[in-house]
C-alpha positions, 0 to 999 in steps of 0.5 A, a space after each residue: 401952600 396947602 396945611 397938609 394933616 395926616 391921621 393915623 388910626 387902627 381900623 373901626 376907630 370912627 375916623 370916617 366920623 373924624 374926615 366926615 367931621 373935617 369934610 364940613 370945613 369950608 376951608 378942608 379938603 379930604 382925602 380917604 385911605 391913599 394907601 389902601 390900594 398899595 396895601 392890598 397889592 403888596 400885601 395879598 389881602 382879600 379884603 371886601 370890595 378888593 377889586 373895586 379897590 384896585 381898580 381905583 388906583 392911588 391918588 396923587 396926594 400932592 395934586 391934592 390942594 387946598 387951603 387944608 388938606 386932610 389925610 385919614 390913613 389906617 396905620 397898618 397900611 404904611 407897613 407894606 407898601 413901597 413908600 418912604 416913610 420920609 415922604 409924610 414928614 412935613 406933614 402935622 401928623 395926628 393919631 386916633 386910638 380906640 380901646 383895642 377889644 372893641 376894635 378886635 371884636 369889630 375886626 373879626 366880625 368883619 374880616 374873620 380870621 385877623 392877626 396883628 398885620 390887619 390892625 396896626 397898633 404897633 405901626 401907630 404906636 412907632 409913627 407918633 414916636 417918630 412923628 409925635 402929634 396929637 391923639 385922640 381917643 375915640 371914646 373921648 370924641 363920642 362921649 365929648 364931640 365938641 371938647 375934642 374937636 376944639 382941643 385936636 383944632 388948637 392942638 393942628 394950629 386951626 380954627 375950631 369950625 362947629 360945623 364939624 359938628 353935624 352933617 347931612 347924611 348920605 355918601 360924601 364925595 371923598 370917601 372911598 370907593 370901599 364906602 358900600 361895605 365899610 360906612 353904612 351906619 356912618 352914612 345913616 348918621 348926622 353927626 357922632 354918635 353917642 358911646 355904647 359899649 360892647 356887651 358881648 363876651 370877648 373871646 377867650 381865643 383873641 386873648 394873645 391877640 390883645 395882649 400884644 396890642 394893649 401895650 401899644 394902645 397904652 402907650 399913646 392913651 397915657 398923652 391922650 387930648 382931654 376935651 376943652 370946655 
């Protein structure tokens, strides 16, 4: 029987970095955003590629075997679609945060116009308290890689593999058939990139908006995973 792991993250939190990371097991197999063609049919949303998407359809996750199967989901995808959360229960559920400005300031370069339903801090945040497991902070991965990963492995009940480490670069098979427009710098890399802040003011405009997802965020960085040694 297949070691079935959900992550859970907000949207641009380098969680492709993180099934990249976990695609390099020998013993893994991923799969990428399974709600994301539900989550643009029940919700409207024009999204880049939303054709492409929906044509690709919904996988069957449970066909999905493999000695571990890992599963990256954006939190606010859960929110719309006709699926019971109950389905995911018997899943090891994992959570990646990253700090909400920069994911706003990358939101709206990318979408525009945003409000809370397309970033999901609030879905994450009630996700870890019905399911609590592990959270990672995406700084915390960039800045300590190697420290993370082990931590998020012992934390799942897996072997730490240091060929989660790096990787050739280029378009793995299980990405998203949205890889064109959302992966492009992920596809140019080897490995996790270094940390670099934003350097660009942040808006006065968007203020409400991260008032309203900082409490959330808080909420799980106070049980963030620290890196082992």
């Amino acid at each position: 029987m297949s070691r079935r792991i959900a992550l859970w993250s907000c949207p641009r939190t380098v969680s492709t970095a993180v099934l990249r990371a976990f695609a390099q097991r020998a013993d893994t197999v991923c799969v990428d955003e399974p709600l994301y063609a539900a989550y643009l049919r029940a919700s409207g949303k024009d999204h880049p590629m939303r054709q492409e998407i929906l044509a690709a359809g919904d996988p069957d996750l449970d066909a999905v075997e493999a000695p571990v199967v890992f599963e990256k989901h954006m939190a606010h995808h859960l929110n719309e679609v006709s699926l019971e959360p109950g389905f995911f229960a018997a899943r090891r559920h994992a959570y990646l945060i990253r700090d909400p400005a920069e994911v706003i300031l990358s939101m709206r370069r990318d979408l525009g116009e945003i409000g809370p339903e397309d970033l999901g801090f609030d879905q994450q945040a009630r996700l870890w308290r019905r399911w609590p497991g592990p959270v990672v902070a995406a700084r915390d991965l960039l800045d300590r890689p190697e420290g993370i990963l082990r931590a998020l492995c012992r934390a799942l009940d897996l072997e730490f593999d240091p060929a989660m480490l790096s990787w050739p670069p280029g378009r793995h098979p299980s990405y998203g058939v949205w890889a064109p427009f959302w992966y492009r710098t992920l596809e140019a890399s080897t490995g996790f990139q270094p940390y670099r802040p934003k350097e660009e003011p942040f808006p006065a405009e968007l203020e409400p908006l991260l008032a309203w997802a900082r409490p959330y965020h808080e909420e799980l960085a106070a049980v963030r995973l620290r890196p082992e040694s």
